[in-house]
Each structure stands twice: as structure tokens, then as C-alpha cells.
C-alpha positions in Angstrom: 73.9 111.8 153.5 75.1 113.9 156.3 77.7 110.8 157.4 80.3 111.1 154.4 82.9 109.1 156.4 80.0 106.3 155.8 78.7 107.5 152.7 82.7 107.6 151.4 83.2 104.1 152.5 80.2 102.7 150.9 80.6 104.6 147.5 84.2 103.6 147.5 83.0 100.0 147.8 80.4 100.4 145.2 83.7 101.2 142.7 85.4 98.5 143.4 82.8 96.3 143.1 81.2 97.8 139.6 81.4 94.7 137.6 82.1 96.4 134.2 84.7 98.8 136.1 87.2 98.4 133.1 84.2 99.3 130.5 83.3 102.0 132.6 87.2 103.4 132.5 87.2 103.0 128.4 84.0 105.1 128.4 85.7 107.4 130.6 89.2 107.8 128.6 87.4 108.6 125.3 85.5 111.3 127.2 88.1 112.8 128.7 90.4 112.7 125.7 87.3 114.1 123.5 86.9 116.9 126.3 90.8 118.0 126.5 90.4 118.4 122.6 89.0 122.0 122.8 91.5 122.8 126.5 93.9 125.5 125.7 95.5 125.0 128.9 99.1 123.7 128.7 99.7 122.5 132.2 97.4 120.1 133.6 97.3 118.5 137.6 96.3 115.1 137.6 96.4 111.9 140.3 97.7 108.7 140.9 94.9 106.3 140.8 93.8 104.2 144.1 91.2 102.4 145.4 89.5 101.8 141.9 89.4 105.2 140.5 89.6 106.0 137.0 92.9 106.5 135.6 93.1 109.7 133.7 96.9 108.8 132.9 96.7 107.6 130.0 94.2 110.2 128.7 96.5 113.1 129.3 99.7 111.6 127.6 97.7 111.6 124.5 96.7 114.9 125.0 100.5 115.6 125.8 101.8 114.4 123.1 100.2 116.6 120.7 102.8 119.6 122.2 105.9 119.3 123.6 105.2 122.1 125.9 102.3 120.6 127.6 102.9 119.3 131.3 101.2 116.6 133.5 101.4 117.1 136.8 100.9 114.6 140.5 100.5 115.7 143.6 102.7 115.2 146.1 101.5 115.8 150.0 103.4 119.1 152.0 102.8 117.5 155.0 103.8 121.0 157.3 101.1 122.8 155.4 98.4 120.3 154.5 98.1 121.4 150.8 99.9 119.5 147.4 102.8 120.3 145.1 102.3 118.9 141.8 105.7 117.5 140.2 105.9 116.4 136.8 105.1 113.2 135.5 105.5 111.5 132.6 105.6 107.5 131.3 108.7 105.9 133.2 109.3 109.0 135.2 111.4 107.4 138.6 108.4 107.1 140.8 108.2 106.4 144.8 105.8 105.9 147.9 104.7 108.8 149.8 103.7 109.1 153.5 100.5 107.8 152.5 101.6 104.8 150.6 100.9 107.1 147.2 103.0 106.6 144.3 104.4 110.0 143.3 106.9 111.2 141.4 110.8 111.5 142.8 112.6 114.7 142.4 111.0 116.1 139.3 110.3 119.6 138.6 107.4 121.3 140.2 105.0 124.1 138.8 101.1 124.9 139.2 98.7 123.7 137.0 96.5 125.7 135.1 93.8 122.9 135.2 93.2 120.0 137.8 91.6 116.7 137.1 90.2 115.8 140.6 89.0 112.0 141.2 85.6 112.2 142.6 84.6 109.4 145.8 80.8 110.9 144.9 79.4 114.3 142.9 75.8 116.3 143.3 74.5 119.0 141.7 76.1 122.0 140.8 79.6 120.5 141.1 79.3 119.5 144.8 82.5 116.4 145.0 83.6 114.2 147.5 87.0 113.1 147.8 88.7 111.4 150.6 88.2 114.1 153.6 91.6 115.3 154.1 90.9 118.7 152.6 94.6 119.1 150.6 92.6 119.7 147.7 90.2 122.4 149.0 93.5 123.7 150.9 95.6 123.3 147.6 93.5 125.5 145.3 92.3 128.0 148.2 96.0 128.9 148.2 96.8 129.2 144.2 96.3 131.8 142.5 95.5 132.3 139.3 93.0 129.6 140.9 93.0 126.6 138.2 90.4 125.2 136.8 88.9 122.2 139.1 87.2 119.0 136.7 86.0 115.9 139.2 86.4 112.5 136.8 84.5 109.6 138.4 81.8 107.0 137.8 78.0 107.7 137.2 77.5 105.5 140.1 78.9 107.8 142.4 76.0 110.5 141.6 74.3 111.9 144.5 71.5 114.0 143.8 70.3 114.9 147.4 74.1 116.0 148.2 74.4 119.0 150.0 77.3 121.7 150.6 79.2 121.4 153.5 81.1 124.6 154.7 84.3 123.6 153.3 83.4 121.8 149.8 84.9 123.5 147.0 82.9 122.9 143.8 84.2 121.6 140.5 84.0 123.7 137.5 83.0 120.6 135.6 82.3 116.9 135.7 83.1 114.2 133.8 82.0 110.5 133.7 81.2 107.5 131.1 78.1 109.5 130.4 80.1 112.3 129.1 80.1 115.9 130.5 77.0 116.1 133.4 77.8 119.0 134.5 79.6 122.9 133.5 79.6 125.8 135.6 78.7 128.6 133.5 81.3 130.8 132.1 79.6 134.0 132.1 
């Protein structure tokens, strides 16, 4: 467990090979559209999905289309400061590559969410995640302020309950999979 360049490459793996992936992704949009039912927040970050990560997409223009003042938002990389913008997105918004070969919106507005949907290479308890290593997330959110709320969407597969913290892991406030809600820091 203490190799995550190892452990991210095998989990990563694992996704793309989960037979039933598309099943698992179904599971995982009812969830997540079930879960934003009770949100009061009215600006939500998202991602563009790669390497065979759940799409939360179309989730949230469900949930967007419920008020017009609701906002999805993708990141896009600040390469001179290592941390993400989120620009808004919406169905046939123009899109382009980024440095990283990411499909992000191109030159739409930009605003901070008050939630973020983070994908999740593997989870442990208490809302440890593990994303892709570069650190713009933990970067991203160290800098905002209010600081939004951080929910990791991935597959049950990618549980790990012998993960530990690492000094620069920034726990989720809640994670979702196919299973439904595993885990919610406590409000009070």
C-alpha cells in the first residue's frame, strides 16, 4: 500500500477491466442523482471522465435542470500555479484539449464551486482518496476559501481498507459509489 504509483496503476487497471463497468456507472448515476436531491448548493465542480471513471455528467445536468441558476463546473489546469479553475460547462458547450490531453471547456466563464465531485483512483476509511498524484486538487481546495465541499465518486472496487494518510491527502467529506453513500464526515 505504501507504493501508490503501483497501487494507482493497478486500481486503474482493475476499472477498466470491471466487466459490468456500464452497470456499475447506472448504479452510480441513480446514486448520485438521489444524493444531489437534498444539496442546496447551487454551484457544483465536476470532471471530465478518463481512463474508465464514472461519468458524473450526466447526473448533474439533471440536477441542473431543475434551476436555472445552478452551475456545473470542469477544471481546467493553471499550469504557473499547479491548482484548477473551474469553467462552466454545459451539453454542447465548445470544448478543447488541454496540456494534458483533457477535454475542457474553451473560454467560458469561471467561478468556484461551492461543492466538488472528485473521481476517486481508490478510497479508505474516513475519506482517505486517491487520485492521479499531481496534487491540483489538494492544491486547488487548500487555496479556496469558503473551502467547498469535497465528494470522491468511484467504484466499490477501488475500496481500500488498510489505506493510510499520507502527509498531503486531503479527505473527502463524503463518498459515493454503486453501493450508495459509504461514507459522511460528520457535520457536527
Amino acid at each position: 500500500m505504501n507504493d501508490r504509483a503501483a497501487l494507482r496503476k493497478r486500481l486503474i487497471q482493475e476499472r477498466m477491466d470491471l466487466p459490468d463497468r456500464l452497470e456499475l456507472a447506472e448504479q452510480l448515476q441513480s446514486v448520485l442523482r438521489i444524493w444531489l436531491v437534498r444539496r442546496r448548493e447551487t454551484t457544483i465542480g465536476a470532471y471530465w471522465p478518463i481512463k474508465g471513471e464514472f461519468d458524473p455528467l450526466p447526473a448533474l445536468y439533471r440536477w441542473s435542470e431543475a434551476d436555472p441558476t445552478r452551475r456545473i463546473g470542469i477544471p481546467v489546469v493553471d499550469k504557473e500555479h499547479g491548482t484548477l479553475h473551474f469553467h462552466v460547462w454545459y451539453p454542447g458547450c465548445p470544448m478543447e484539449e488541454d496540456a494534458y490531453g483533457i477535454t475542457k471547456p474553451k473560454d467560458t466563464e469561471t467561478f468556484q464551486p461551492q461543492l466538488l465531485l472528485v473521481p476517486c483512483v481508490g478510497y479508505g476509511p474516513a475519506g482517505l482518496r486517491i487520485g492521479y498524484g499531481g496534487g491540483f486538487m489538494a492544491r486547488t481546495v487548500q487555496e479556496m476559501s469558503p473551502r467547498p465541499e469535497m465528494v470522491g465518486v468511484g467504484y466499490a472496487h477501488g475500496f481500500l481498507p488498510l489505506l493510510k494518510r499520507e502527509p498531503d491527502d486531503v479527505p473527502v467529506d463524503s463518498m459515493l459509489t454503486e453501493e450508495g453513500v459509504v461514507w459522511e464526515r460528520d457535520p457536527g
